[in-house]
PAKEGU-994117 format. One record per residue (C-alpha): residue number from 0; x, y, z; residue in one letter. Coordinates in nm, 4 decimals, padded with zeros to 6 digits, always signed. Layout:
! residues N
i, xx, yy, zz, aa
NUM, X, Y, Z, A
...
//
This chain:
! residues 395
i, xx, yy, zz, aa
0, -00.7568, -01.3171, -01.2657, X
1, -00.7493, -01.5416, -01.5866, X
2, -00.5199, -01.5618, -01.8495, X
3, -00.6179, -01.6837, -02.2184, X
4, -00.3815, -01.7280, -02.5317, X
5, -00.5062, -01.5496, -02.8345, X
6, -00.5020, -01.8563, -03.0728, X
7, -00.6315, -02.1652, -02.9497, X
8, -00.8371, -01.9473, -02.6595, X
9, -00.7518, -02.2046, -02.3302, X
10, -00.7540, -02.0077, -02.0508, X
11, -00.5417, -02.0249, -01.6714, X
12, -00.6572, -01.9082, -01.3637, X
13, -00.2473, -01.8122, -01.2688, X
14, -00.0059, -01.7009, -01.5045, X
15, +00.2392, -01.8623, -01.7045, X
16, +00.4942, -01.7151, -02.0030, X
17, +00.3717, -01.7928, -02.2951, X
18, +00.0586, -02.1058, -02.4129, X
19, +00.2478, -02.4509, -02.4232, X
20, +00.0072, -02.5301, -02.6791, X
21, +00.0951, -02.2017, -02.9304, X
22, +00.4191, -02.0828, -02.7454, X
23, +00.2483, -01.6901, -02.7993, X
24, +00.1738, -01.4713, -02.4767, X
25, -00.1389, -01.5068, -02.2858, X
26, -00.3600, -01.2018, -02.2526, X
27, -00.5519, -01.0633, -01.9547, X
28, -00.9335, -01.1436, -01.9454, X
29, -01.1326, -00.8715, -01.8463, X
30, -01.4349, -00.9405, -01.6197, X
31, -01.7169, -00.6898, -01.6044, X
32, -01.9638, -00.8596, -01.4226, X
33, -01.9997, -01.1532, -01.1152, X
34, -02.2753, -01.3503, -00.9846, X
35, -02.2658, -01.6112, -00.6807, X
36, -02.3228, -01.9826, -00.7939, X
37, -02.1846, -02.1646, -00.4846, X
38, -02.2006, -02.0734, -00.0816, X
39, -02.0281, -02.2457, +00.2059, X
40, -02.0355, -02.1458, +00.5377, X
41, -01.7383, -02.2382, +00.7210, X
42, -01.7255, -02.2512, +01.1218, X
43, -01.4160, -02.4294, +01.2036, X
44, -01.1038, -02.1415, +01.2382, X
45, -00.7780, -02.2313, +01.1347, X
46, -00.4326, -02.0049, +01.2328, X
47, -00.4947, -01.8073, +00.8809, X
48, -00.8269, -01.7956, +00.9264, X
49, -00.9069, -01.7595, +01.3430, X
50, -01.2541, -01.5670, +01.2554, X
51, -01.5656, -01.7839, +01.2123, X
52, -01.8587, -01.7782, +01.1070, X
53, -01.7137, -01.6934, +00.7440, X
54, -01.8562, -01.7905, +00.3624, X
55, -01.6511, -01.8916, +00.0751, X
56, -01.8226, -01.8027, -00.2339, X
57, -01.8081, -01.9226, -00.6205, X
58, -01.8080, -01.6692, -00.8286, X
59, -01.8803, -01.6702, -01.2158, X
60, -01.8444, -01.4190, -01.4526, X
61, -01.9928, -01.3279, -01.7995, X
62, -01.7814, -01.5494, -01.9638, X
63, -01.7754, -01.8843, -01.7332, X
64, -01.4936, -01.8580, -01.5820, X
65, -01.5025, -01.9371, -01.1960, X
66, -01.3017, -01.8586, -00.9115, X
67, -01.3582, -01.9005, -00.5244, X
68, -01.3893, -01.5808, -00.2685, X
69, -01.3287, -01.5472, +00.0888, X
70, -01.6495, -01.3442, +00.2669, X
71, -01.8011, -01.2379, +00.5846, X
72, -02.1205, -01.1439, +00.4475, X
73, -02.3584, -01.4329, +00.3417, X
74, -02.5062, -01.3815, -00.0570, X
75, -02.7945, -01.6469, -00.1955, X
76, -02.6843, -01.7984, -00.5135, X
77, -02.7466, -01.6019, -00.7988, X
78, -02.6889, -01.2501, -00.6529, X
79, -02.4479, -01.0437, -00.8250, X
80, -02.1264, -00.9731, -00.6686, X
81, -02.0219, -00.6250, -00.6913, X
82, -01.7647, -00.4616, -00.4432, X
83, -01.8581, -00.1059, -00.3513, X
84, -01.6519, +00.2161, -00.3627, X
85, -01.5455, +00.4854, -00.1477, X
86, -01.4731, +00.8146, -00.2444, X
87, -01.4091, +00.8929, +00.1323, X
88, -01.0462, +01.0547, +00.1428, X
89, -01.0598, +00.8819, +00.4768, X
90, -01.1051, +00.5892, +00.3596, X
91, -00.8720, +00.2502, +00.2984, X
92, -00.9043, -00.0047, +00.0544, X
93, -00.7740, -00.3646, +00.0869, X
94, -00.7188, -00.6119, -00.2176, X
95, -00.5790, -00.9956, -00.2161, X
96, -00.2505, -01.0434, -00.3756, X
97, -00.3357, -01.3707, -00.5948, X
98, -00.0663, -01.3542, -00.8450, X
99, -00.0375, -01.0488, -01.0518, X
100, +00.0528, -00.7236, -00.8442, X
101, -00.0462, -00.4931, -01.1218, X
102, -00.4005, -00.6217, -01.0716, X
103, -00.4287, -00.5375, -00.7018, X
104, -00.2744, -00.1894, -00.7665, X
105, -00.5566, -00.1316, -01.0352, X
106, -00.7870, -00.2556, -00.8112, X
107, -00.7270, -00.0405, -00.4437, X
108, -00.7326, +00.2326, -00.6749, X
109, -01.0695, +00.1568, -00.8743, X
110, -01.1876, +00.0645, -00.4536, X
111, -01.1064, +00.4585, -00.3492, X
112, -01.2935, +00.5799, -00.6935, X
113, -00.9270, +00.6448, -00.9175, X
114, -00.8777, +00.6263, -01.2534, X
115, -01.0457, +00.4170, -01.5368, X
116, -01.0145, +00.0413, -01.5309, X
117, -00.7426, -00.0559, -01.7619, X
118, -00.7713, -00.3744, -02.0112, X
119, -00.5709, -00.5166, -01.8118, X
120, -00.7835, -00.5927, -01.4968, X
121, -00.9726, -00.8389, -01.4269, X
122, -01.2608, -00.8935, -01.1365, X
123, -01.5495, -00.7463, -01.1542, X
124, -01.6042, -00.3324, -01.1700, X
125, -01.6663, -00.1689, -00.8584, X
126, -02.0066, +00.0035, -00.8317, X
127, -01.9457, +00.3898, -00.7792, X
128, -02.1418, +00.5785, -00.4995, X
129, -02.4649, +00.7201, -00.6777, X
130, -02.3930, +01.0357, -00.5448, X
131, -02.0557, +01.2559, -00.5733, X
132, -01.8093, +01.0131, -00.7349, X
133, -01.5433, +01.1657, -00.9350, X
134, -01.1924, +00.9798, -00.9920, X
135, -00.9456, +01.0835, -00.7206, X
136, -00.6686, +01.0546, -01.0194, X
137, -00.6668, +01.2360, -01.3189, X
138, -00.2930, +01.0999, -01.4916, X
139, -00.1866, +01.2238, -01.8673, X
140, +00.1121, +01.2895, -02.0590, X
141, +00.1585, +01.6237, -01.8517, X
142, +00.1385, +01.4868, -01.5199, X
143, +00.4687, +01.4872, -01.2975, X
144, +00.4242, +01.1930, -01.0759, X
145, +00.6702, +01.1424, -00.7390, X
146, +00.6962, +00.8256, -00.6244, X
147, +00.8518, +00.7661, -00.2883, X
148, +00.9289, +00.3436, -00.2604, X
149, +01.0972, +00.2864, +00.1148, X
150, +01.4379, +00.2215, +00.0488, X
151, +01.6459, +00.1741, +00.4204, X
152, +01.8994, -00.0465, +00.3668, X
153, +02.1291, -00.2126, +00.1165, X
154, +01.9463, -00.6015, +00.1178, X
155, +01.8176, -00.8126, -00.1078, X
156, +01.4341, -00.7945, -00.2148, X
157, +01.3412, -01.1121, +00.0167, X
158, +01.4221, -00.9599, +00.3289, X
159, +01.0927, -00.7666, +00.2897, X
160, +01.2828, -00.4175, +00.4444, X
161, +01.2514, -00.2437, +00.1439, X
162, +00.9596, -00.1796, -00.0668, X
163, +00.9952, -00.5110, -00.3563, X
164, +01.1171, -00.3956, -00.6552, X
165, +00.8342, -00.5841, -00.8926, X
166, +00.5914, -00.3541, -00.6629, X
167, +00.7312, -00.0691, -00.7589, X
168, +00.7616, -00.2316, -01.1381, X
169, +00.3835, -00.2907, -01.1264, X
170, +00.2952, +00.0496, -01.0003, X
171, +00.4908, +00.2282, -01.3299, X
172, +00.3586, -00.0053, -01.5505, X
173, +00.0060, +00.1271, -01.4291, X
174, +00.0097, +00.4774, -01.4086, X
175, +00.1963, +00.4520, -01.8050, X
176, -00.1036, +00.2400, -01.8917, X
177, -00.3426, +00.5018, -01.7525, X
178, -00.1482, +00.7780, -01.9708, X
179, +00.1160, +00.9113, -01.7743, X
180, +00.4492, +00.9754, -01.9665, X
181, +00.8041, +00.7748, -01.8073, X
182, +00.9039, +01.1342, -01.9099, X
183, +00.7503, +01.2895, -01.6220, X
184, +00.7537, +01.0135, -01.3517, X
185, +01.0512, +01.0467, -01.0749, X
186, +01.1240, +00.7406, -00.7956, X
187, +01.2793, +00.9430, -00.4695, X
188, +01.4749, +00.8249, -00.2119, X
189, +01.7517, +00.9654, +00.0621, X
190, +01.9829, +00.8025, +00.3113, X
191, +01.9065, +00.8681, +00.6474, X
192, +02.2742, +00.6935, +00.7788, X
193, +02.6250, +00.6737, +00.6257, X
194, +02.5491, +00.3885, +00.3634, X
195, +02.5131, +00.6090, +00.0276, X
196, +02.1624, +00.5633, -00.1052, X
197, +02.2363, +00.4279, -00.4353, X
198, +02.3921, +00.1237, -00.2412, X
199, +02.0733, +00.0789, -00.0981, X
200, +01.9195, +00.1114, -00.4693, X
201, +02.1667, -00.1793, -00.6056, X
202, +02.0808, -00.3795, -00.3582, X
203, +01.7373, -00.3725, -00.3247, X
204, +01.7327, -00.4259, -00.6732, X
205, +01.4985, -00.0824, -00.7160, X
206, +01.7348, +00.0848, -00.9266, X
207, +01.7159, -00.1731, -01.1911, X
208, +01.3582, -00.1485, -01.2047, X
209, +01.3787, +00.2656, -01.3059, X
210, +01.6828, +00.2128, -01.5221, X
211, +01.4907, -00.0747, -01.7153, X
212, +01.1632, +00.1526, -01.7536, X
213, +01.3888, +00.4611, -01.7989, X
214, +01.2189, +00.6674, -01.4962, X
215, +01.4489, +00.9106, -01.3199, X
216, +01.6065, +00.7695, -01.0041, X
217, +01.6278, +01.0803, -00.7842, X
218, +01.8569, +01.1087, -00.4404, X
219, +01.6881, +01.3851, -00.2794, X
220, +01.9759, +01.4933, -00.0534, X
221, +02.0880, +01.6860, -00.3458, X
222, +01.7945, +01.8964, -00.4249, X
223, +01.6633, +02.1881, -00.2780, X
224, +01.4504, +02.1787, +00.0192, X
225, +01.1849, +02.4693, +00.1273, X
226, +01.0588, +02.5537, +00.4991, X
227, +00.7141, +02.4925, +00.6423, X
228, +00.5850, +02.5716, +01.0013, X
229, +00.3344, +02.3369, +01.1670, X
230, +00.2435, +02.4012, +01.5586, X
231, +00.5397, +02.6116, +01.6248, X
232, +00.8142, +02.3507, +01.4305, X
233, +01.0022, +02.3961, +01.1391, X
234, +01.0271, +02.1362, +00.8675, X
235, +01.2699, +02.1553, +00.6135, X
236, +01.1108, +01.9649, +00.3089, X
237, +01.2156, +01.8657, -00.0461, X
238, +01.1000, +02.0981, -00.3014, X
239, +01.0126, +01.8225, -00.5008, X
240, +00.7572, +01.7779, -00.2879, X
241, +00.5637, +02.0778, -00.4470, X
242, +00.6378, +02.0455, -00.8213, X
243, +00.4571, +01.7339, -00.8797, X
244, +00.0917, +01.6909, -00.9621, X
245, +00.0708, +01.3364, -00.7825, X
246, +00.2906, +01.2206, -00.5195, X
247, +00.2605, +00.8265, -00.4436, X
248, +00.3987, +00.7020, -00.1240, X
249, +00.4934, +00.3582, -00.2005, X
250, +00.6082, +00.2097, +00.1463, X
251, +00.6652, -00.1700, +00.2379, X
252, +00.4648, -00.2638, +00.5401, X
253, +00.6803, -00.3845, +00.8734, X
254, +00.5996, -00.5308, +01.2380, X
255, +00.7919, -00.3246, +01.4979, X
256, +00.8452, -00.3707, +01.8581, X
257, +00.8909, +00.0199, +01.9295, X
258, +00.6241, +00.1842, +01.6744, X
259, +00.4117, -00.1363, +01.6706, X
260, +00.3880, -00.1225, +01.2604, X
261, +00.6166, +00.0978, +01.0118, X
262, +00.4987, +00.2001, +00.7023, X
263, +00.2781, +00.4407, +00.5618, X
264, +00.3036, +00.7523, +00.8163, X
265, +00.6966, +00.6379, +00.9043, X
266, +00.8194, +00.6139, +00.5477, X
267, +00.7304, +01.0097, +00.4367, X
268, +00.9681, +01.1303, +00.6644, X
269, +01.2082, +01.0684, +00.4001, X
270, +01.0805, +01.3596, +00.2191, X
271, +01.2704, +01.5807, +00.5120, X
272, +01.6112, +01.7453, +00.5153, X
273, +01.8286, +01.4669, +00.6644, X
274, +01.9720, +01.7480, +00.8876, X
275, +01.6169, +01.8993, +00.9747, X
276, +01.5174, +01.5149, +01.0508, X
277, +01.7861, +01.5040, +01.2907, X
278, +01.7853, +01.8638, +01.4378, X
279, +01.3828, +01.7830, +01.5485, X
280, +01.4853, +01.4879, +01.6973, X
281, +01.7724, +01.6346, +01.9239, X
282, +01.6204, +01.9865, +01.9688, X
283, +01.2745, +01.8678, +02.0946, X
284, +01.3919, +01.5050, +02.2034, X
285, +01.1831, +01.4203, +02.5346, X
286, +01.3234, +01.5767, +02.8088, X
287, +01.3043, +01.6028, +03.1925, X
288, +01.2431, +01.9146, +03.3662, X
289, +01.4128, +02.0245, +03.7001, X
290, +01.0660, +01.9343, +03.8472, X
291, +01.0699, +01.5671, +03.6702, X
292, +00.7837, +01.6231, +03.4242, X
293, +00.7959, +01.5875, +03.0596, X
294, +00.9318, +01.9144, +02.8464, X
295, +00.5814, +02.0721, +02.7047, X
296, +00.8255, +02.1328, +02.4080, X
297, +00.9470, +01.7840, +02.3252, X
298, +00.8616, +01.6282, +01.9507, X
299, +00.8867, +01.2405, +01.9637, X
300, +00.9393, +01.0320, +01.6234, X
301, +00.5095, +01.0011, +01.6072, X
302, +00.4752, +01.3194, +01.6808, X
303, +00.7062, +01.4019, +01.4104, X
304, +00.5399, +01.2175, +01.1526, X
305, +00.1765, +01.3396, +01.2593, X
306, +00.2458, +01.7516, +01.2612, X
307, +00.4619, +01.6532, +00.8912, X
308, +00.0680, +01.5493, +00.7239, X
309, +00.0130, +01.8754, +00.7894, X
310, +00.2213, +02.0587, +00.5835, X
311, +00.2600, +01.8182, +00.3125, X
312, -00.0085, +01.8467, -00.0124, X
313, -00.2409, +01.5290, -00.0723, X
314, -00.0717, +01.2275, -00.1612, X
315, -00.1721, +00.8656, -00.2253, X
316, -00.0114, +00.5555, -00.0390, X
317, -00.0131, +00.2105, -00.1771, X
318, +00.1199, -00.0304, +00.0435, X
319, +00.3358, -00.3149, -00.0276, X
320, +00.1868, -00.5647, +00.1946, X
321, +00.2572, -00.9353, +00.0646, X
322, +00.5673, -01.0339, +00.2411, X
323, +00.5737, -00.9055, +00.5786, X
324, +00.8998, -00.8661, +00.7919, X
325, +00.7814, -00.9502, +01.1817, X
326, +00.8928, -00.8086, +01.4651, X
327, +01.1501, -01.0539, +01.5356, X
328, +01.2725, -00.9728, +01.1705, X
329, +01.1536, -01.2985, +01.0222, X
330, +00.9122, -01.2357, +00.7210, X
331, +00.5602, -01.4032, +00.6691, X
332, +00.3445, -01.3996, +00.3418, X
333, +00.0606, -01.1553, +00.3864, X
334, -00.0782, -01.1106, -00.0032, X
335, -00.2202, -00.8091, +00.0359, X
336, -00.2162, -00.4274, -00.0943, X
337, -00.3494, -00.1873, +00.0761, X
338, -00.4267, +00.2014, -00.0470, X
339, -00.5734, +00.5313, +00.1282, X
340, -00.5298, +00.9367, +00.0760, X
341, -00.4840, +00.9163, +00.5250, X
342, -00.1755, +00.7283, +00.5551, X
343, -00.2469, +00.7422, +00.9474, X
344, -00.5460, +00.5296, +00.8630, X
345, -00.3840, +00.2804, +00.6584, X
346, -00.1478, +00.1602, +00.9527, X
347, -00.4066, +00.1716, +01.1834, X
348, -00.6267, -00.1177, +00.9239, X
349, -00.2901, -00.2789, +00.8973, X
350, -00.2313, -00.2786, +01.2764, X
351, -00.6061, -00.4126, +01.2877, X
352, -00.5658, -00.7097, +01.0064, X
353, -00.2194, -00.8530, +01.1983, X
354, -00.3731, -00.7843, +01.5193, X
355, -00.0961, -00.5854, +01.6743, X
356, -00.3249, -00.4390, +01.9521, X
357, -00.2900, -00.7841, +02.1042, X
358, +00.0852, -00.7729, +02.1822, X
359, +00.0458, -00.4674, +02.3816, X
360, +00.1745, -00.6577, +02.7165, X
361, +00.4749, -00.7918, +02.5615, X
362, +00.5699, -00.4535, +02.3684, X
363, +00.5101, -00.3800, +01.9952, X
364, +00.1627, -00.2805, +02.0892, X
365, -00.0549, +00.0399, +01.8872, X
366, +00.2169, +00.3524, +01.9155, X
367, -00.0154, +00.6232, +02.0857, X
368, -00.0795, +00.8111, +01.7910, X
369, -00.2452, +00.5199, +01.6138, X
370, -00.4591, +00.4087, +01.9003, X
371, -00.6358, +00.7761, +01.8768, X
372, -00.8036, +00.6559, +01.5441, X
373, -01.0978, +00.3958, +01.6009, X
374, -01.1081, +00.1327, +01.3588, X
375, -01.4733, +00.1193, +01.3166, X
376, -01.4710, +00.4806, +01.2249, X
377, -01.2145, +00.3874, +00.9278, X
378, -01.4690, +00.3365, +00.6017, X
379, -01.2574, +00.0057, +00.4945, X
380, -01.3433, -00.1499, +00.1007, X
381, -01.2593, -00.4218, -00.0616, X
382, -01.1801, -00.6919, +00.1605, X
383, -01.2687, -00.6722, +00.5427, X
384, -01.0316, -00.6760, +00.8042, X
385, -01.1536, -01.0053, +00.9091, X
386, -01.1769, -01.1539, +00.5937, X
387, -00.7946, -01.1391, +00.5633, X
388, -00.6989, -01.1016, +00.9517, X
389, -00.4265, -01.3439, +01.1447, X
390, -00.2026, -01.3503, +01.4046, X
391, +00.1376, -01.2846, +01.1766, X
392, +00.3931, -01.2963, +01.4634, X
393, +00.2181, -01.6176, +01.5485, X
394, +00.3263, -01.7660, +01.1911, X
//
């Protein structure tokens, strides 16, 4: 990402208010195109980097500007540099948080084949599969958009438990510059517990954000709620659900000892009746039979949120994954944003890139409904999992 004041034309790689030289706001540079000029091959692992071999790259675009790249695959210097596309709904994209969020949200989306690239981005255009690509978003003035943020608590935006209110910023400020009208765009949440949700929206700063843009800030306790059957169980679920044309689930990712990772999958249970929410739990809670096995008929918390995918339309998730709360509740920087129509495989990837699997002797391990889902069958862009993999409860 560069930044480049319109008058005297001296450009940053990071950005800053306004040119010291001019004192007039910097615009975005947009870069089509990438080649390779430099290569290093790097064999020594450090904590944020334990996987070796690994090649950092300097890139070049059309208009000289330079920046260096993290990659796994080796390039000869003057290849172009061009990340590929998926337009697999399976599939998960991963982007490097460097400074500007908006950026990485235009870019996971670009990664899964979404809408058209914006003036603002930077980096260079993603090459679309040759056969079959359409855009996975189609956003005007008549779209209703739902966006569901995780909001769980009444804490400040450092504490990394809710999803960061500039995220959420960033993500408006995109879908208006792809055409969509504040109009028509809704931010959801509900209180699961006694603390009244718009404490939690104070707090976490999130309500600012949507009365500063002028989006509706919607409780969804208070709206109507329609029945769907999956596998024999009833969910009660917001009929908001079903009026909009694009619903964005716009969790914060989390390190848990019980589920292993909340985020994605965990978070759209918030679209449920609180009461239905509860009455699943206590109704089909695990139980013991006079014979000591498992009721046949209990529904777990996973189980839960894997039978709700399937009675909820498509939706996108775009992850908030740059500061991380751990396990322990401590928070580490992560940088990243991650994006996927299978929210089951986006935890999984994110699972894979803090190595959770590791800490299965000690507890916080893969929850068994995640370790069903192979990584290597995931189609990951963007980044690789081992380009931006670490141990994050060892940081």
């Amino acid at each position: 990402m560069f930044y480049q004041c319109p008058k005297c034309k001296n450009i940053w790689q990071y950005p800053i208010e306004k040119c010291p030289n001019c004192f007039l706001g910097l615009e975005k540079l947009l870069t089509k195109t990438a080649k390779v000029i430099g290569v290093s091959k790097i064999n020594i692992p450090t904590l944020l980097h334990p996987k070796v071999p690994y090649f950092v790259l300097v890139l070049e675009d059309e208009k000289g500007n330079k920046w260096a790249y993290k990659s796994l695959k080796e390039y000869k210097i003057g290849e172009e540099f061009i990340p590929e596309v998926s337009q697999n709904k399976n599939a998960v994209a991963v982007w490097r948080i460097k400074y500007d969020i908006l950026e990485a949200i235009e870019k996971v989306i670009e990664l899964l084949g979404g809408a058209m690239r914006t003036p603002s981005s930077s980096s260079p255009s993603p090459r679309p599969p040759s056969e079959g690509w359409t855009r996975c978003l189609k956003i005007d003035s008549q779209t209703k958009i739902l966006i569901l943020p995780t909001l769980v608590s009444p804490k400040h935006p450092y504490l990394a438990i809710n999803t960061n209110p500039k995220f959420l910023e960033s993500l408006i400020n995109y879908l208006l510059n792809v055409g969509a009208d504040k109009k028509n765009i809704k931010v959801a949440a509900q209180s699961f517990d006694e603390v009244p949700i718009e404490a939690s929206a104070q707090k976490s700063q999130l309500l600012d954000v949507c009365l500063q843009n002028q989006i509706t800030p919607l409780d969804l306790a208070k709206g109507n709620f329609v029945k769907k059957t999956q596998d024999g169980f009833t969910f009660e679920i917001s009929e908001e659900v079903f009026n909009s044309n694009l619903i964005i689930n716009l969790p914060i990712l989390k390190l848990d000892l019980k589920l292993g990772v909340r985020g994605a999958t965990e978070n759209i249970l918030k679209f449920l009746k609180k009461e239905s929410y509860f009455s699943l739990q206590y109704l089909y809670s695990p139980s013991k039979s006079e014979g000591g096995k498992e009721d046949s008929s209990s529904l777990t918390e996973e189980e839960m949120m894997e039978k709700l995918q399937g009675v909820l339309p498509n939706y996108l998730t775009i992850a908030d994954g740059q500061t991380i709360q751990k396990a322990a509740g401590f928070t580490a920087f992560l940088g990243l944003t991650l994006a996927s129509l299978n929210p089951l495989n986006l935890d999984r990837v994110f699972a894979e890139i803090c190595m959770v699997a590791l800490h299965q002797g000690s507890g916080g391990g893969l929850p068994e409904y995640l370790k069903k889902i192979k990584i290597e069958d995931i189609p990951i862009v963007g980044r690789k999992v081992e380009e931006v993999q670490y141990n994050l409860n060892y940081v």
